[in-house]
Structures are given as C-alpha cells and as structure tokens.
C-alpha positions in Angstrom: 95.4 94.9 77.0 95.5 96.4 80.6 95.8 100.3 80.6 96.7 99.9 84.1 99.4 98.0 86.0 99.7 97.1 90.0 103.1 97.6 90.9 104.4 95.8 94.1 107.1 97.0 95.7 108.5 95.1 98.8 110.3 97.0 101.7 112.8 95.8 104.9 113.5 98.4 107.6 115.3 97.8 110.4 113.3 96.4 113.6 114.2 99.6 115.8 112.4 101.9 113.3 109.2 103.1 114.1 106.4 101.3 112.2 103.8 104.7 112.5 106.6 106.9 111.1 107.7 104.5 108.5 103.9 104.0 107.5 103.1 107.7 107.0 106.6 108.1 105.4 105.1 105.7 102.6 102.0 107.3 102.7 104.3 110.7 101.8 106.1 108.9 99.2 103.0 107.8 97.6 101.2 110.9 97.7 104.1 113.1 96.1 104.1 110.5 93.2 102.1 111.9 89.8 102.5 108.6 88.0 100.2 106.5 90.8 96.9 106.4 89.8 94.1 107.8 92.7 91.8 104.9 91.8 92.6 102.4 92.4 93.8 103.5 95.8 96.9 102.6 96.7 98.0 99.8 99.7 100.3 99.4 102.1 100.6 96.0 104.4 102.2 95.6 107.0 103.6 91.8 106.0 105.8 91.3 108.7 107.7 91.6 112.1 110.8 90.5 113.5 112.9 91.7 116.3 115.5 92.1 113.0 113.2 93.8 110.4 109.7 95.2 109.6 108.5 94.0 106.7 105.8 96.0 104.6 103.9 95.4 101.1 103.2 98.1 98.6 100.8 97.8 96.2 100.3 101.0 93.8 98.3 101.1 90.3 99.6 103.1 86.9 99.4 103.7 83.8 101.5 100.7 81.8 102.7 103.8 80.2 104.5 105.2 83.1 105.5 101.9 85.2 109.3 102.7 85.0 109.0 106.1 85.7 106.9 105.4 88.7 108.6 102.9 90.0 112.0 104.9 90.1 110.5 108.2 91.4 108.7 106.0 94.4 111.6 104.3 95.2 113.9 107.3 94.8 110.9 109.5 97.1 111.2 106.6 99.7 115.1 106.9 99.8 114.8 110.9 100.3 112.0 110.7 102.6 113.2 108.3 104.9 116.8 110.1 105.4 114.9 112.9 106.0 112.8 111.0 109.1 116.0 109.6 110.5 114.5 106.2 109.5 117.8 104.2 109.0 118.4 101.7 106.1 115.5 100.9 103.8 115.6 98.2 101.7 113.5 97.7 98.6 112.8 94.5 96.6 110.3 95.0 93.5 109.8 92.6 90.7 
C-alpha cells in the first residue's frame, strides 16, 4: 500500500513557444493545485526539442486518494493558464 502516487503527465507545445514562459506557466499550474503534495517536490523536465515541438516531463506526487481529481484540475489549470500566456496549442499525454 502506497499513500502516495507520482503522476506523470507528458506535454507537446509548439516549437515557436517560449520554453521560460511555458516553464513558469507549469510551475503556476502546479502551484495553484491543492491535491499535489509539497514533499515530495514536484518536477518538470525539459525532455525534448525540435524545430516542431518542445517536449516537457511532469512528474507530481498525491495522495492515491485524490489522483483523479488532481490530475483533471492540473490539466484543466494548464489549459487555462496557457490561453491566458498566449502559449498556443498544448498538448497533454498522461498515462
């Protein structure tokens, strides 16, 4: 029995976006998210680059009580925050 579960979370944005923005948008996301545990801390990898996409690895921790409702809300935050940077298409994969 494992009280908490790492979620992974796999994200494509476009190769025009900008990788600092994008980062700290994720970072936002992350942050706003009550159902991510603080410890252990959260990462984001930068997996990687093409002239067509950036590609980026998150890795959060939870409660197995709360891993759908975490996952949504993140990928729902990430949707919302990135309109709101002008940070075109985002496209999520998460097992």
């Amino acid at each position: 029995y494992y009280p908490l579960r790492r979620v992974e979370i796999a994200l494509a944005a476009p190769g025009g976006a900008s990788l600092d923005e994008l980062l700290r948008t994720i970072d936002e996301a992350i942050e706003q998210n009550q159902y991510v545990a603080k410890d252990p801390k959260h990462m984001v990898v930068l997996h990687s680059l093409s002239t067509d996409a950036s590609h980026i690895i998150i890795q959060v921790w939870t409660p197995h009580t709360d891993l759908k409702i975490m996952k949504n809300a993140l990928i729902k935050t990430l949707k919302k925050l990135c309109e709101e940077h002008s940070i075109k298409t985002l496209y999520v994969m998460s097992k």
